[in-house]
N, C-alpha and C positions, 0 to 999 in steps of 0.2 A: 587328304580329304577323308573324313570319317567317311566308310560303310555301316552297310546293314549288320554284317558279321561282325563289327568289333561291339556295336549296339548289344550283340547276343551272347559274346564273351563278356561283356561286365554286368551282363542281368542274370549270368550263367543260364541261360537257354537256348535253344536250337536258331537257327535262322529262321526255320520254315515257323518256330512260336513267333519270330517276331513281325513276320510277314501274315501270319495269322491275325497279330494285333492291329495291322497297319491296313488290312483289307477286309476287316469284318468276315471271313471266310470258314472259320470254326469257331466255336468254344473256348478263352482261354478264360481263366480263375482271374477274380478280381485283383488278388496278390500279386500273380505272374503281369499280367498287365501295369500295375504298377509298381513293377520293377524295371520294367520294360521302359515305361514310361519316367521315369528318373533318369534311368540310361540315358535317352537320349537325351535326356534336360542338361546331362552332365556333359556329354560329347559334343551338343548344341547341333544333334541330326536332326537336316531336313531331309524327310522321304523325298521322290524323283518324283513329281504329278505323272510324268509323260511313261516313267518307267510302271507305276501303279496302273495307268491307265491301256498299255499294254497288256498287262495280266488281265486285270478285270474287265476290258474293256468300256472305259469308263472315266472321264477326267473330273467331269465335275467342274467343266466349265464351256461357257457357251460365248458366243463372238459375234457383236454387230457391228454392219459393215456399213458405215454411212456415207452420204456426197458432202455433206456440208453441216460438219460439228457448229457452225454459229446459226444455223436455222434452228430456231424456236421450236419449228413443227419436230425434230428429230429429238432436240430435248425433252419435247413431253411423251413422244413417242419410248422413248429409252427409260424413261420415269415407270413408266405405264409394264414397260417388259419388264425391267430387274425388280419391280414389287412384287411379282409374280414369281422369279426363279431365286430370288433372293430367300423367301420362305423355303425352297428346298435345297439350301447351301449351296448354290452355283456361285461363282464368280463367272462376271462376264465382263471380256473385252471389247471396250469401245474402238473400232478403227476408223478414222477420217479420208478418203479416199479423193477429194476433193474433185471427184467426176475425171479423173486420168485413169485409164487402160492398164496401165503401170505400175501403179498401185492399188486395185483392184485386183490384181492377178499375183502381186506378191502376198497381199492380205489371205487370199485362198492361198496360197501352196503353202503361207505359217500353219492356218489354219489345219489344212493336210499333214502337215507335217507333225503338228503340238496333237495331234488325232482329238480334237474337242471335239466334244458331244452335240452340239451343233452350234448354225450360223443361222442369222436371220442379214436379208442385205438388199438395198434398194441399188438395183443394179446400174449403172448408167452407162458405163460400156461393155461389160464382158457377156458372155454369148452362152448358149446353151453348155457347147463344148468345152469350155471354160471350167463349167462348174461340175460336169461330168465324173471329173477324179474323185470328187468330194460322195456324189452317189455312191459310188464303187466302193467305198471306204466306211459304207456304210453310214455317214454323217447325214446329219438329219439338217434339210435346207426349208428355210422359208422366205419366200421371195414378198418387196412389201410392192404394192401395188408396179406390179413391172408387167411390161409388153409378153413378157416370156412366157407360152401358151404352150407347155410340157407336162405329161401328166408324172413327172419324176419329181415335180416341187411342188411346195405346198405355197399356197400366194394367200395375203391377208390385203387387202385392197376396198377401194369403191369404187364406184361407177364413175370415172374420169370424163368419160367421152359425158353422163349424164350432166355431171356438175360443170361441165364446160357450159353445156346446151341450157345449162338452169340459171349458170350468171348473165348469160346473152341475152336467154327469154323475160331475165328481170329489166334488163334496161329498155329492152323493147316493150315489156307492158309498161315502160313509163314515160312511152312514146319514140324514146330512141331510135333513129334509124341509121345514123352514121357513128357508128361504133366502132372506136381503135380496139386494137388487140395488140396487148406488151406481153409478149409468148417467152418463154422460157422456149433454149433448144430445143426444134422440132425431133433430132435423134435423142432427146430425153423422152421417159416414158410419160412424166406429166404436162410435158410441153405439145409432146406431138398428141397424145389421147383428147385433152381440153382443146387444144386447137380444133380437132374434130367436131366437139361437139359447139363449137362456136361457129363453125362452119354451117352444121344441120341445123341448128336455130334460124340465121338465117337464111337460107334453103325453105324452111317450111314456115318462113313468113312471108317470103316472097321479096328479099331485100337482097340488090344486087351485092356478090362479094367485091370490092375493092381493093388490091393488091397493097395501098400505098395508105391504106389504113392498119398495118400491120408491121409489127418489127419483134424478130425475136434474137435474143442475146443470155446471157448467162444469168442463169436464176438467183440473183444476187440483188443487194439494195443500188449497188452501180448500176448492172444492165439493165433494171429496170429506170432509169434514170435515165440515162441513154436510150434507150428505144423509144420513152416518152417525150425525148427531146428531140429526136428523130420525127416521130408525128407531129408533134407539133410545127415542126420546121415547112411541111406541107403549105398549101395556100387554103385547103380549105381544110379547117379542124375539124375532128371529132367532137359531137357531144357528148360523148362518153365513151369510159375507157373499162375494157375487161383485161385484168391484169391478172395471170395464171398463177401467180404465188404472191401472196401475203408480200415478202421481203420485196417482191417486183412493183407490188402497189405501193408501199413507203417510197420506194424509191422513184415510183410515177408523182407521187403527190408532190412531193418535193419539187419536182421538175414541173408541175400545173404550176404551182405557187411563184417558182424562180419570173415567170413570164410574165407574171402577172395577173394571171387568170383565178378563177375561186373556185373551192368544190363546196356543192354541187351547181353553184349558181351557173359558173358557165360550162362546166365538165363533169358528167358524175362519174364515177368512179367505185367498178368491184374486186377485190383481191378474190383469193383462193386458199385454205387451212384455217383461217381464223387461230392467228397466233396472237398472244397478250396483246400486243403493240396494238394492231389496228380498232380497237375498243376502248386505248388510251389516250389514242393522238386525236386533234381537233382538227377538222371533224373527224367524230370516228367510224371507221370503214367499214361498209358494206362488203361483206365477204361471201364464199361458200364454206360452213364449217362438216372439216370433216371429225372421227372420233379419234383425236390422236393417241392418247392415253389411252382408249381401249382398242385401239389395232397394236398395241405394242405387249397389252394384256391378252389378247388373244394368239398373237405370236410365240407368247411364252407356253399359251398352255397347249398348243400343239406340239412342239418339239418337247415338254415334258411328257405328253400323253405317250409320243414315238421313243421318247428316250425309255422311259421307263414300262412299259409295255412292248419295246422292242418292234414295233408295229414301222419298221422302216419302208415297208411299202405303201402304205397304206397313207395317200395324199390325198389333201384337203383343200378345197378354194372356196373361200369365206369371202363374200361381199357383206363391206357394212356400209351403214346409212351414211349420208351428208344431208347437209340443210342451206335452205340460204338464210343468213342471216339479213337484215336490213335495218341498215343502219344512216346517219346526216348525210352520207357521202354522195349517194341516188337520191334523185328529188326527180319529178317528172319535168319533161320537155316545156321552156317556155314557149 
């Protein structure tokens, strides 16, 4: 395997010129650089990232840690971050972690390990102490809207429990009073936070809670299929349904329709992220949109701020906006 040293015997210069070359660290002459730089074109050397980034502290690459590579919302989320790290030569690894413990926790110790410059990751089981090594290591972490209330990470998020309370209070100003709820995992962070706030809406309307108006399952176009086919199975339906994730409402609507039933005529129907989908399909869905592209834009420019200013103490929790959007799906109470 070529080295660095044979790199430096066929440019005839020192090692330490060509580790100068290779880490921007001194001054070399345009000549000596490209001499250097043929060398290695001839010997076909790739510098080590991990061993560069040892000396300099510094890899030049950053890591997101996602639950679920086919949700929409994480696509535009990941859109949103590499246009931002991408203008300052990052490469960034996408991980799919698909909500396992298991793979969560080997994603961190790659990450510990390859020493990248940071991680952005929507946690969905790993814990404070989990992510601890990565502090210690100096790695710069930003958490995306997660339960985890540590002033060691930096969180980019919205107001969950809000936008839970804002899709409830829409179907209730549209008379609604027996309201399902297709919940994602209550031990997820989006599942259990909107569940809250679906809770408090009714609470401060004075609408009793129902146990058997509720079903929650994996945040997926299945579970929510299943938990709507679940309510539905009941004797007495819902007029309307809050579905905590976008993929959970497709997969509710489908499950209104299999039965027979219409949206909104006899069910209305809110998802949560406002992904492409529910703006395309007929009818199209009444959601809460949050800013996904720009929570993944402001993701980036925090761990560049701390990367390049070295500000590794120095944490940030950004709330951004959500809206509801209203769209065929809610129609008021006949």
């Amino acid at each position: 395997m070529t080295t660095i040293k044979d790199v430096a015997q066929l440019a005839n210069v020192s090692i330490a010129t060509v580790s100068h070359v290779l880490n921007g660290t001194r001054f070399v002459s345009k000549e000596v650089q490209l001499r250097i730089m043929n060398a290695m074109e001839t010997l076909n050397y790739q510098p080590s990232a991990v061993a560069r980034g040892l000396r300099t502290k510094k890899t030049n690459t950053m890591a997101i840690i996602i639950p679920d590579i086919t949700n929409p919302f994480f696509a535009d989320f990941t859109r949103g971050f590499q246009d931002v790290v991408d203008q300052k030569g990052f490469l960034v690894l996408v991980c799919n972690s698909d909500r396992i413990l298991t793979r969560e926790i080997r994603f961190l110790e790659m990450i510990w390990q390859q020493r990248v410059d940071g991680v952005v990751l929507n946690p969905a089981m790993v814990k404070v102490e989990d992510l601890s090594r990565l502090v210690k290591a100096r790695i710069s972490v930003v958490l995306i809207g997660s339960q985890i209330d540590n002033p060691d990470f930096n969180v980019v998020m919205i107001d969950n429990v809000k936008g839970g309370f804002d899709a409830t209070q829409h179907l209730i100003d549209l008379g609604h009073r027996k309201i399902g709820l297709v919940c994602g995992l209550l031990n997820t962070t989006s599942g259990g936070l909107r569940y809250q706030g679906y809770l408090k809406a009714l609470e401060e309307n004075g609408i009793p809670f129902q146990d058997d108006l509720t079903a929650e399952g994996p945040i997926t176009y299945e579970g929510g299929y299943q938990c709507t086919r679940q309510l539905l199975s009941k004797n007495e339906l819902p007029t309307a349904v809050f579905a905590t994730s976008d993929v959970m409402a497709l997969g509710a609507k489908t499950a209104i329709e299999d039965v027979g039933l219409q949206i909104p005529g006899d069910i209305s129907l809110i998802g949560f992220d406002d992904i492409p989908e529910v703006s395309r399909t007929r009818p199209r869905l009444s959601t809460i949109a949050q800013p996904k592209y720009g929570m993944g834009q402001e993701a980036a420019i925090i761990l560049l701020e701390q990367i390049e200013n070295k500000q590794t103490n120095t944490r940030k929790r950004v709330v951004m906006t959500h809206k509801v959007i209203a769209r065929e799906s809610t129609a008021a109470l006949k």
